[in-house]
C-alpha positions as CSV (number, residue, x, y, z in Angstrom):
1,X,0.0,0.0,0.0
2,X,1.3,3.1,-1.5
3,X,0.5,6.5,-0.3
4,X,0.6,8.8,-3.7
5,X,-0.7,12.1,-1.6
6,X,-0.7,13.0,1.4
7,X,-3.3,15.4,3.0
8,X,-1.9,18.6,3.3
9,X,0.5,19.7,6.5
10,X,1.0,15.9,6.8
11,X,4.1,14.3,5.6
12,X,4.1,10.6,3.1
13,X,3.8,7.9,5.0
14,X,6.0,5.1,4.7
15,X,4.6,1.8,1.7
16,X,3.1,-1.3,3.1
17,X,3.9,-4.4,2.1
18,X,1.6,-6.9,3.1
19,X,0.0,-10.6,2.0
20,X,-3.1,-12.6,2.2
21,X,-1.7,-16.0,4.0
22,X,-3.5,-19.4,5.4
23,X,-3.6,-19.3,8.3
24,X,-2.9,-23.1,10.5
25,X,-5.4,-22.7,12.5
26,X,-8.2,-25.0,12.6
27,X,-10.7,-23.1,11.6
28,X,-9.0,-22.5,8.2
29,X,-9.5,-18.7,7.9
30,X,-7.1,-16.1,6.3
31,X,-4.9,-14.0,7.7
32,X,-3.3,-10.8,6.8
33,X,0.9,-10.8,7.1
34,X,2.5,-7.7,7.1
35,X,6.5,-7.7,6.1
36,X,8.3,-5.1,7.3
37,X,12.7,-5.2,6.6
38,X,12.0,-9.4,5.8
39,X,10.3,-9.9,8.9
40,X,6.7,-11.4,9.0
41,X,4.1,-9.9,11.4
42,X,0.3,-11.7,11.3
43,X,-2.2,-9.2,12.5
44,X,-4.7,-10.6,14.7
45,X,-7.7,-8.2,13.5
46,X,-6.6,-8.2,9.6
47,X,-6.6,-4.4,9.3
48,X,-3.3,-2.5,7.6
49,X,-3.1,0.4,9.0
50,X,-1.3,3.5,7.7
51,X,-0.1,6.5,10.0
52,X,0.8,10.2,8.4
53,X,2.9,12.1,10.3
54,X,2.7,16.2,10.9
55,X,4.5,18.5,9.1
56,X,7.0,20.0,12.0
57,X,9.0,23.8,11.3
58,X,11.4,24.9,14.2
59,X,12.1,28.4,13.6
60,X,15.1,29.8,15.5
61,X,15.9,34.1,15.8
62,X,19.6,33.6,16.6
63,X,21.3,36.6,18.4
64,X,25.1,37.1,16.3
65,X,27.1,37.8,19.7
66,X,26.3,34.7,21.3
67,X,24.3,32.2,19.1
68,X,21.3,32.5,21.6
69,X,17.6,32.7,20.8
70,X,17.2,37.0,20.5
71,X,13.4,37.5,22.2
72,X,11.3,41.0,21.0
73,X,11.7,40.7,17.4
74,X,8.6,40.6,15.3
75,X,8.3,37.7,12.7
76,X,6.0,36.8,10.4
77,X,5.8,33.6,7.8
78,X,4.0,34.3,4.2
79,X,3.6,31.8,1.3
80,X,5.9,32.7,-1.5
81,X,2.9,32.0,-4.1
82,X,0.0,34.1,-2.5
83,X,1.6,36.3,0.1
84,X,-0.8,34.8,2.4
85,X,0.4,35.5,6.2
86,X,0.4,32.1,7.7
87,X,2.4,33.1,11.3
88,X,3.0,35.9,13.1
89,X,5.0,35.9,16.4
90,X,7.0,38.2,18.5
91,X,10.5,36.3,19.5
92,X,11.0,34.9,23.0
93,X,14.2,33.3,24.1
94,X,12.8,29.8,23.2
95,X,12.7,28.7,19.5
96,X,9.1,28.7,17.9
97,X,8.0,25.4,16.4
98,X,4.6,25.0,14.4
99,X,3.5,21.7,13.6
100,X,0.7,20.4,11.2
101,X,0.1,23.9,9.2
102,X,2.7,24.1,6.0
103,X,2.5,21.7,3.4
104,X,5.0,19.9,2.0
105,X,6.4,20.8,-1.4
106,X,5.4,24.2,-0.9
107,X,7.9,27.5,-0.2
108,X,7.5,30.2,2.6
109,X,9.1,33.1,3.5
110,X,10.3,34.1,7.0
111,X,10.8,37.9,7.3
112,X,11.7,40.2,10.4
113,X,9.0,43.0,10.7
114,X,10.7,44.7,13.4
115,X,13.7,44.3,15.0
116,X,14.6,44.2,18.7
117,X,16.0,47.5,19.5
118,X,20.3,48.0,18.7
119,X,19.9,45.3,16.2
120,X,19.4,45.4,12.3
121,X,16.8,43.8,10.2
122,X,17.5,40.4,9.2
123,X,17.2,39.4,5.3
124,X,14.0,37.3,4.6
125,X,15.0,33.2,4.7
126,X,12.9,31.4,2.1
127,X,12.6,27.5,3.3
128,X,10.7,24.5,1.2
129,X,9.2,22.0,3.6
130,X,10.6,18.6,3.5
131,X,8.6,15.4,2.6
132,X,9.6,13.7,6.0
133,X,8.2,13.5,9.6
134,X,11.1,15.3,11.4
135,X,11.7,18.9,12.6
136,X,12.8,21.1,9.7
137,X,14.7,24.0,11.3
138,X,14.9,27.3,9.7
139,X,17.4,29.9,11.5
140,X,17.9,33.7,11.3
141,X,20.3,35.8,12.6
142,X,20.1,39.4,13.6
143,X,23.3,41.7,13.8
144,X,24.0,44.9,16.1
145,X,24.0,48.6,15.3
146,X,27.1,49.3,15.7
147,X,28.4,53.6,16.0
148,X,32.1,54.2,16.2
149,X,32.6,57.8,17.5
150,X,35.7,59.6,17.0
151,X,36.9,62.1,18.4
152,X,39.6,64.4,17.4
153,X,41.8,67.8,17.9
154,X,42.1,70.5,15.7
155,X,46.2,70.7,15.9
156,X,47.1,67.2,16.2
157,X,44.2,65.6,14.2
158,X,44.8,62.8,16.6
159,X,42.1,61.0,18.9
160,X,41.2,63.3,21.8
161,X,40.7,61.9,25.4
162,X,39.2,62.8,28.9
163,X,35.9,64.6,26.7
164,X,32.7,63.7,28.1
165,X,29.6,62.9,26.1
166,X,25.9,62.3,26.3
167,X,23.5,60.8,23.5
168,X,19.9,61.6,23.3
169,X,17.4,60.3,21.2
170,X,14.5,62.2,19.3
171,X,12.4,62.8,22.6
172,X,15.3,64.3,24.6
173,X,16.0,61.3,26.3
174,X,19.5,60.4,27.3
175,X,20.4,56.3,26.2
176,X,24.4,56.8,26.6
177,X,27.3,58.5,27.7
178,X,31.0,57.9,27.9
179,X,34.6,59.8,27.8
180,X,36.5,59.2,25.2
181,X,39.8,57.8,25.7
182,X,43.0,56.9,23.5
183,X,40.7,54.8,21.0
184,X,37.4,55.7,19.0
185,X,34.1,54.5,21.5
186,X,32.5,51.6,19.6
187,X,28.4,51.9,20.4
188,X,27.0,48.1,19.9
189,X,23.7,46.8,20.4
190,X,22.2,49.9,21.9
191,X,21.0,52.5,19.0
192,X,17.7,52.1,17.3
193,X,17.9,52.0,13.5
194,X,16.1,54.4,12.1
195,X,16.4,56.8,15.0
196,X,18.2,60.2,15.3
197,X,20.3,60.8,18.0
198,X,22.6,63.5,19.2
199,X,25.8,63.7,20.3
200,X,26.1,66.2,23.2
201,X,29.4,67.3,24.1
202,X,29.1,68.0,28.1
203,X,32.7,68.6,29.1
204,X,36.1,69.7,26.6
205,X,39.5,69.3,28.4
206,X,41.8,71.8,28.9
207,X,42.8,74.1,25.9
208,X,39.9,73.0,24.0
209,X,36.3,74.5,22.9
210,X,33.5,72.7,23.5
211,X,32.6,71.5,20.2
212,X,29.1,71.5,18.6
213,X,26.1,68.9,18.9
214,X,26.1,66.5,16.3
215,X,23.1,64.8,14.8
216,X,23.5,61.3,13.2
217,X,20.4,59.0,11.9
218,X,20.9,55.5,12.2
219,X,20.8,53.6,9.2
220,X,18.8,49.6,9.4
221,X,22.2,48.0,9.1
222,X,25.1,45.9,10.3
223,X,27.7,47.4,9.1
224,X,29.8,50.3,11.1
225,X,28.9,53.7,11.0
226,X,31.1,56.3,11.9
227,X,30.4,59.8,13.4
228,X,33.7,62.4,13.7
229,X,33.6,65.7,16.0
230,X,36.6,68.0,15.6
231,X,37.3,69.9,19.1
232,X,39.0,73.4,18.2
233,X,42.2,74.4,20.0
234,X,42.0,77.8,22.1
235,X,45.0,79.8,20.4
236,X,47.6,80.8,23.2
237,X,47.8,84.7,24.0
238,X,51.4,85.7,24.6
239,X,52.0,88.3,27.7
240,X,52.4,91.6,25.3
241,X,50.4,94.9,24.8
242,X,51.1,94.4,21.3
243,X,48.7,91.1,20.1
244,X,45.2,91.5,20.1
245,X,42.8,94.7,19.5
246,X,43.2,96.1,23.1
247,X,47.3,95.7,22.9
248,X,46.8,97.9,19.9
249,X,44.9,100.1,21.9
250,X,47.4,100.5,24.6
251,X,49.9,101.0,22.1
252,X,49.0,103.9,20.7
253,X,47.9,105.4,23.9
254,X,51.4,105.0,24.7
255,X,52.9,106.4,21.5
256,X,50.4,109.3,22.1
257,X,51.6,110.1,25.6
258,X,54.7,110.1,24.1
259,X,54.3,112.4,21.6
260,X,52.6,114.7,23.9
261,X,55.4,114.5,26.4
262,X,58.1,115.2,23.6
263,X,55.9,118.3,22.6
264,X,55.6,119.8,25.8
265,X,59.5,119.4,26.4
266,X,59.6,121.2,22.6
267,X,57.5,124.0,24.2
268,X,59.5,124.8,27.1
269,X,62.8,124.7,25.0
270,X,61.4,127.1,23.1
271,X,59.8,129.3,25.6
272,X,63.0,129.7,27.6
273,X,65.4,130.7,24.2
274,X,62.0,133.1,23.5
275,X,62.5,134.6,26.8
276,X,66.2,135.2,26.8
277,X,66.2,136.6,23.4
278,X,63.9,139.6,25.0
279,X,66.2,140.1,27.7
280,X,69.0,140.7,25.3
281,X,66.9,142.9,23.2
282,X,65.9,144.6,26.2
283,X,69.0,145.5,27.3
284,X,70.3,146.6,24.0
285,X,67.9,148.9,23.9
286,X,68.9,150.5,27.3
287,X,72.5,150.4,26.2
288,X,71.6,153.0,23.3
289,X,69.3,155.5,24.8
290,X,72.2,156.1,27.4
């Protein structure tokens, strides 16, 4: 006996092979002999029986850090052929198995609606159920954001440390902050894609200006993206009257002092040969009318 078709979500059962033998006892009636691997069985009721089993699909959202089941992501299963929705499901950190619902033969699609949050959507995994009564397992893995955040000086162009930072989302609400150090901060598994964030600067070291906030949307990906902030250096201000619009100032003040002072020796110079030159003029005078 020869299953051709099974009923769909059930898997082909196994052929039977069976014959119609005499049976010894002594009241001469047949019996039914099934042979299963070259060994004989007579059943005692003469029926073959036939079993289908269940189609069985184990579907596994793998987390890529550790290989273990990633819960609050948002699946759904479709049928290639019609776009029917056949499952929907939001992720736990147990795998989800469905039995006796997909027929064999026939192609699905598993797709990530929605991420958890700091992770990327998933590609869609397309899967073919198998003709067989075991547990097909269809796996998908989701990656992290990940945000590498540099942070450099002006004059050296080289990584900046001991600058604090805070990141808010789109509602104002802080989600992380960190210092930088020698090396750019990696951000894994904690920005939502899709989001915009920004990058508050909350404290420059010494020497430095506190540098802008910078706004960075997150793209649905695995792949790293990088965000750079430049911190300008404060120019140094040498100890002379000379640099800067006030030293000019004070210069010329003190050129004009001086100028004034050189004048008012000029005067007096002058005033005293003024004032002997009428004494000598007066006394001439004198000499003469005598």
């Amino acid at each position: 006996m020869t299953e051709t078709r099974p009923s769909d979500v059930f898997v082909t059962a196994e052929d039977i092979t069976f014959e119609i033998a005499e049976s010894d006892s002594a009241y001469g009636k047949t019996r039914v002999v099934i042979k299963n691997n070259g060994i004989s069985n007579m059943l005692s009721d003469n029926q073959v029986v036939m079993y289908d089993d269940t189609t069985k699909v184990e579907f596994s959202k793998k987390d890529i850090i550790n290989g273990r089941e990633l819960s609050g992501c948002h699946m759904q299963v479709t049928d290639k052929d019609t776009g029917v929705v056949m499952d929907e499901w939001v992720s736990t950190e147990e795998s989800h198995v469905i039995e006796g619902k997909y027929a064999v033969g026939k192609t699905y699609v598993l797709t990530e609606k929605q991420p958890r949050d700091g992770y990327a959507t998933a590609e869609s995994v397309e899967f073919t159920v198998e003709d067989d009564g075991r547990v097909q397992k269809v796996s998908m893995t989701d990656d992290t954001i990940k945000v590498q955040f540099n942070k450099t000086a002006s004059d050296t162009k080289k990584q900046l440390s001991g600058v604090k930072y805070k990141v808010y989302d789109s509602r104002g609400i802080k989600v992380y902050e960190f210092t930088t150090g020698k090396n750019a901060e990696l951000i894994e598994g904690i920005l939502k894609a899709g989001e915009t964030y920004t990058f508050k600067e909350a404290r420059a070291p010494e020497y430095y200006k506190v540098a802008k906030d910078k706004k960075i949307r997150i793209r649905d990906t695995g792949k790293l993206q990088k965000l750079t902030v430049v911190d300008e250096r404060i120019p140094e201000v040498p100890d002379t009257p000379q640099i800067g619009i006030k030293g000019k100032t004070a210069g010329m003040m003190n050129s004009l002092i001086s100028l004034l002072m050189a004048l008012g020796c000029f005067a007096c110079v002058r005033a005293k040969d003024k004032s002997k030159y009428n004494l000598k003029q007066e006394k001439k005078e004198n000499e003469e009318n005598d």
